[in-house]
C-alpha positions in Angstrom: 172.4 -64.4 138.0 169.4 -62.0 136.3 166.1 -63.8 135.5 166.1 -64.4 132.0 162.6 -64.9 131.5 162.1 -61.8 133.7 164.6 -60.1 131.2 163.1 -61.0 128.0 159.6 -59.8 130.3 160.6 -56.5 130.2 162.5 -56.2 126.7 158.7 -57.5 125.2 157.3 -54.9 127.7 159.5 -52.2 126.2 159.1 -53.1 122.6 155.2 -53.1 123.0 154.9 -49.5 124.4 157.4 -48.7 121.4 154.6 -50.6 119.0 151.7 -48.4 120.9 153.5 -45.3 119.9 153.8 -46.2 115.9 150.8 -46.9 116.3 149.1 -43.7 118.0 152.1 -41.6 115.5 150.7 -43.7 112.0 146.5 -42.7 113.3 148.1 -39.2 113.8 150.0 -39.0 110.4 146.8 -40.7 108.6 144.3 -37.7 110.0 146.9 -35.2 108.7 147.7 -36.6 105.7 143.5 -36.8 105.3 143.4 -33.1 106.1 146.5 -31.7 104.0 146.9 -34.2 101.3 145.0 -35.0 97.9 143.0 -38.4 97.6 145.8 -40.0 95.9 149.0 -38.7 97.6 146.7 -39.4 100.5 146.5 -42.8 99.1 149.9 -43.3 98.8 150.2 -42.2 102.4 148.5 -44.6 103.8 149.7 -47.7 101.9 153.5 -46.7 102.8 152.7 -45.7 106.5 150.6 -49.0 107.1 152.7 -51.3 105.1 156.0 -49.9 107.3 154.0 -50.6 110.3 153.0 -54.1 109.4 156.1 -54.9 108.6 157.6 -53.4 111.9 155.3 -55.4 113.9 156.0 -58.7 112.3 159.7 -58.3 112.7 159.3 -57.7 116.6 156.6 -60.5 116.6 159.2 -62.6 115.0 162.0 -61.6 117.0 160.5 -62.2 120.3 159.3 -65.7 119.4 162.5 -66.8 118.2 164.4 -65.4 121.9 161.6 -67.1 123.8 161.9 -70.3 121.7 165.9 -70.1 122.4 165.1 -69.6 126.2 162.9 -72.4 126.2 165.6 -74.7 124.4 168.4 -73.5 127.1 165.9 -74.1 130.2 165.6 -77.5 129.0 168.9 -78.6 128.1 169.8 -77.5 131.8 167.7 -79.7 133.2 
């Protein structure tokens, strides 16, 4: 029988390196959006691109909290 702590580990692993990578693409976008755009479609840019992330990241936040809650609640109802 798998680990499920050691399973949910890895999933949070996995789902951070994927977080890393918005985040290194969004710092990429916002330089060339600051180099090809105007100041207000730049604007707009960066207000859509951030506000995407944030919400990304709260979601997965979110997520993972409730499956580590849900772990804890079936670890102790076990014992």
């Amino acid at each position: 029988m798998p680990d499920i702590h050691n399973k949910l580990f890895i999933q949070m692993q996995r789902a951070n390196a994927m977080l890393t990578l918005l985040n290194l693409a969004l710092v990429l976008w916002t330089l060339g959006g600051w180099l090809a755009l105007s100041f207000k479609s730049y604007g707009i840019s960066l207000v859509i691109g951030w506000g995407l992330r944030w919400l990304i990241v709260r979601q997965v936040s979110s997520h993972f909290q409730r499956r580590a809650l849900d772990n804890y609640a079936a670890q102790t109802e076990r014992s």
